[in-house]
N, C-alpha and C positions, 0 to 999 in steps of 0.2 A: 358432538359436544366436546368442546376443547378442555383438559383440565388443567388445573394450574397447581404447579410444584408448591406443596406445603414448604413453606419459613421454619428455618431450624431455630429453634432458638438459638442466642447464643448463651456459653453454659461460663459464666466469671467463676475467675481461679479465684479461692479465699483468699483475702487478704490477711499478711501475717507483720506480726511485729517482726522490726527486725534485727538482726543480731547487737545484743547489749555489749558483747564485747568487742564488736567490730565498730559502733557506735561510738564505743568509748574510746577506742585507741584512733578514730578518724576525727572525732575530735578535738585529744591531744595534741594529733599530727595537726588540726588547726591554728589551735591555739601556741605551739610551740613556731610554725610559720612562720605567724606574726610578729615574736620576737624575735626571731633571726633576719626577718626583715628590717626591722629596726637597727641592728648591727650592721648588716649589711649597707644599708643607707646611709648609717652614720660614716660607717668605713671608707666610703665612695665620697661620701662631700669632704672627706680631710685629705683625701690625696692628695700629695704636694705640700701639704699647707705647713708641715715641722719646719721652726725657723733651725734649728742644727740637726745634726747630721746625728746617725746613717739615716740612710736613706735605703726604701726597698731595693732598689737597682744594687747600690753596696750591699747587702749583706742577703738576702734570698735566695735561696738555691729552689728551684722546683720538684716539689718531692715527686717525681715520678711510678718509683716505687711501691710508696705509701697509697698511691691513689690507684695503683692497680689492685694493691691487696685487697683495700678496703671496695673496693666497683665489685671486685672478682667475689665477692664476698656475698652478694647480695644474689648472684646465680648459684651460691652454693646453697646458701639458705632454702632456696625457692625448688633448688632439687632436695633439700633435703624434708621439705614439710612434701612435698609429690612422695617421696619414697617415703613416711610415715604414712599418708593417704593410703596407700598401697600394701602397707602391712610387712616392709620392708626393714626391719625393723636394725637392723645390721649396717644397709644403707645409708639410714638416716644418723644412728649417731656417728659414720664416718664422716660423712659430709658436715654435721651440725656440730664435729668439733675441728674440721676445716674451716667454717664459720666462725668460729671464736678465734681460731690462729692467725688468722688474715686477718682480724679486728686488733687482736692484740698487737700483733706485729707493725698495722698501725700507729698504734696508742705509742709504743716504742719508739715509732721511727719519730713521731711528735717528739718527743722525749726528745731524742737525740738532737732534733731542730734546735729546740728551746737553749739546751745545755750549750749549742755553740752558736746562738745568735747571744746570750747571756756572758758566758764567761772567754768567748773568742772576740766578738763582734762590738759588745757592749752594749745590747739594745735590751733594755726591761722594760715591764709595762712605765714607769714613770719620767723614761728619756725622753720623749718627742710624742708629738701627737698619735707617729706611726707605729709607733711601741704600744701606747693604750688603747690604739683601735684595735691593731694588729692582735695582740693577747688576749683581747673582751672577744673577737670574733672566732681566735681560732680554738681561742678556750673556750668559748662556749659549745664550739663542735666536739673539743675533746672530750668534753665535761657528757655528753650526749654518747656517747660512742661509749663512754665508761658506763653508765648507766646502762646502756644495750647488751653490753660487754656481762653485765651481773647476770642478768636476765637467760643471757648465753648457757652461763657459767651454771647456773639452778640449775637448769633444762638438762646440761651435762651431766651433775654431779648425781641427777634421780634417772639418768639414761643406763645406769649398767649395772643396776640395783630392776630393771624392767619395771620401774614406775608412769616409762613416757611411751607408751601404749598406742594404737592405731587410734583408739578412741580420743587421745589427745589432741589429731592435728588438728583439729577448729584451732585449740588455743597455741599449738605452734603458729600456728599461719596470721595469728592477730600478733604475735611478737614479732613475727619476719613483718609488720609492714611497718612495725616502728623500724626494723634495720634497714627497709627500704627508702623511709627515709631518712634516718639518719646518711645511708650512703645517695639519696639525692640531692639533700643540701651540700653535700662538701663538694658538690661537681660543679653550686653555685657560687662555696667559700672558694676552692681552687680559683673558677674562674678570675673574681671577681678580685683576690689577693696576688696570686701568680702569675697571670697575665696581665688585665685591663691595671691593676697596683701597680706593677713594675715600667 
């Protein structure tokens, strides 16, 4: 008499809600997308189009720099919620105020752009088409970077007072993906300003 192997059930994991704050900041990251797609499009169909001058090619220089701090920025971050994960606690505010230096240093180099496309070059947002894309787009990433920049800057200032605890990193690691993307838009404003613009 042959016997036949009893059927395991199968045993379903619960189902759980899931993270409200991961939720919410993947929706921001949505919804803020959208609008930088909107800039972005607008920026690309006026290329060329300013009847005077300057022109990108005259006055753009490639911030180089800037875009390695602020890239570089976004592995520091991600080591630095790993080393709070880890209870590293020493680690993390090393790294997570390398994070805000490389952002700042950014925001900076921005600064310094503007100050000699403005008072060297003559381009403000109300000279040429390329001035008002140009500033609505790159201002809007700056505007975004400053806002993350705050966010940094909190985390920092309750880091050495031991307010930002192992039991924190959920809510570090929901503000590293707003900086992740903050620094993966500007890989699409770089592109799409410094290269395909020029």
């Amino acid at each position: 008499m042959s016997t036949m192997p009893l059927a395991i059930p199968a045993v379903e994991t619960p189902w759980t809600l899931p993270s409200k704050g991961r939720v919410g900041m993947l929706s921001l990251i949505t919804a803020e997308s959208a609008i930088f797609t909107i800039f972005v499009v607008a920026y690309i169909f006026y290329i060329g189009k300013s009847l005077s001058g300057p022109t990108p090619q005259q006055v753009l220089r490639i911030p180089i720099f800037n875009t390695i701090c602020l890239l570089s920025s976004s592995l520091t971050i991600h080591l630095a919620v790993s080393a709070l994960e880890a209870g590293k606690s020493l680690r993390f505010k090393l790294l997570w105020f390398l994070t805000f230096a490389l952002g700042a240093i950014f925001i900076i180099g921005t600064g310094h752009e503007w100050h000699h496309l403005i008072y060297d070059q003559g381009l403000t947002i109300s000279t040429n088409l390329f001035g008002t894309t140009y500033y609505s787009l790159v201002g809007l990433h700056a505007f975004h970077v400053t806002v993350g920049l705050v966010g940094l800057g909190t985390v920092l200032a309750l880091a050495p007072a031991d307010k930002v605890k192992q039991e924190h990193a959920y809510q570090a690691g929901v503000l590293s993906l707003y900086w992740h993307f903050v620094d993966a838009v500007w890989v699409v404003v770089f592109t799409v300003v410094y290269i395909v613009g020029r």
